[in-house]
N, C-alpha and C positions, 0 to 999 in steps of 0.2 A: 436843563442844567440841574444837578443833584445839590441838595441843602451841605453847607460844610459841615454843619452838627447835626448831629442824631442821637434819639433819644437814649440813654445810656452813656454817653460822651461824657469824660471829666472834663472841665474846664476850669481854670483858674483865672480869675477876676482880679483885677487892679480897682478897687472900690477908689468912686469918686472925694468920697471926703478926706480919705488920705494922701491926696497928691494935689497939686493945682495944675496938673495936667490940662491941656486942649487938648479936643475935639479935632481931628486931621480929616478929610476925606480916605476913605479907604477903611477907617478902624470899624472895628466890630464893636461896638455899642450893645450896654445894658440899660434898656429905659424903662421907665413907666408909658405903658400905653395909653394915651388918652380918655382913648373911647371904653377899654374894659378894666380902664385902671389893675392889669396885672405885668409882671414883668417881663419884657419881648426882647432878643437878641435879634440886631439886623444893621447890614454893614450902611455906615455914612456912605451918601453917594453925592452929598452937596452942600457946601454952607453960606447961611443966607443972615448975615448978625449974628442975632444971639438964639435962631432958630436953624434947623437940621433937617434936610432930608436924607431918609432911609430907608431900604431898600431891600427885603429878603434875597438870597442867591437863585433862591428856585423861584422864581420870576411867576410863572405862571398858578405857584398853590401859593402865592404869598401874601398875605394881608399888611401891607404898609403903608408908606406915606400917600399912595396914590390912591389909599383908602380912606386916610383916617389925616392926612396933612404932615405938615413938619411940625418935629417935637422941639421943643424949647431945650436949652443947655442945662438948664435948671434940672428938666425930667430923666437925665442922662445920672443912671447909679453906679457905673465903672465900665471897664473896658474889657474884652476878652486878651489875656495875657497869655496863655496857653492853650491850647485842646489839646488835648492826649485823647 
């Protein structure tokens, strides 16, 4: 399966601190990655309390929660609103 975003893609963010939005399964999430503490987009595939698992599309080149665990709600910085 092909990545929905690629590099040069505009996206437009719904930042987490301006909303009190949840967390849906299915959204495309903007987090802090644990392990390289940099910023990673990849769709919720599950929720477990107040922790997330998440999920790259391209399955096979994707480094996520099957790597690195479920991310906390906390680490979650807004949601993808748009790709153009």
């Amino acid at each position: 399966m092909l990545p929905d975003i690629h590099n040069g893609d505009i996206a437009v963010i719904r930042r987490n601190r301006l909303t009190k939005r949840e967390t849906s399964v299915g959204d495309i999430v903007i987090f802090v990655n644990p392990v390289t503490e940099q910023l990673n987009i990849k769709k919720c595939t599950a929720l477990y309390g107040d922790t997330i698992f998440v999920t790259g599309t391209n399955l096979p080149e994707s480094t996520d929660s099957r790597a690195f665990g479920r991310i906390t709600k906390n680490s979650i910085k807004g949601w993808l609103w748009i790709n153009i």
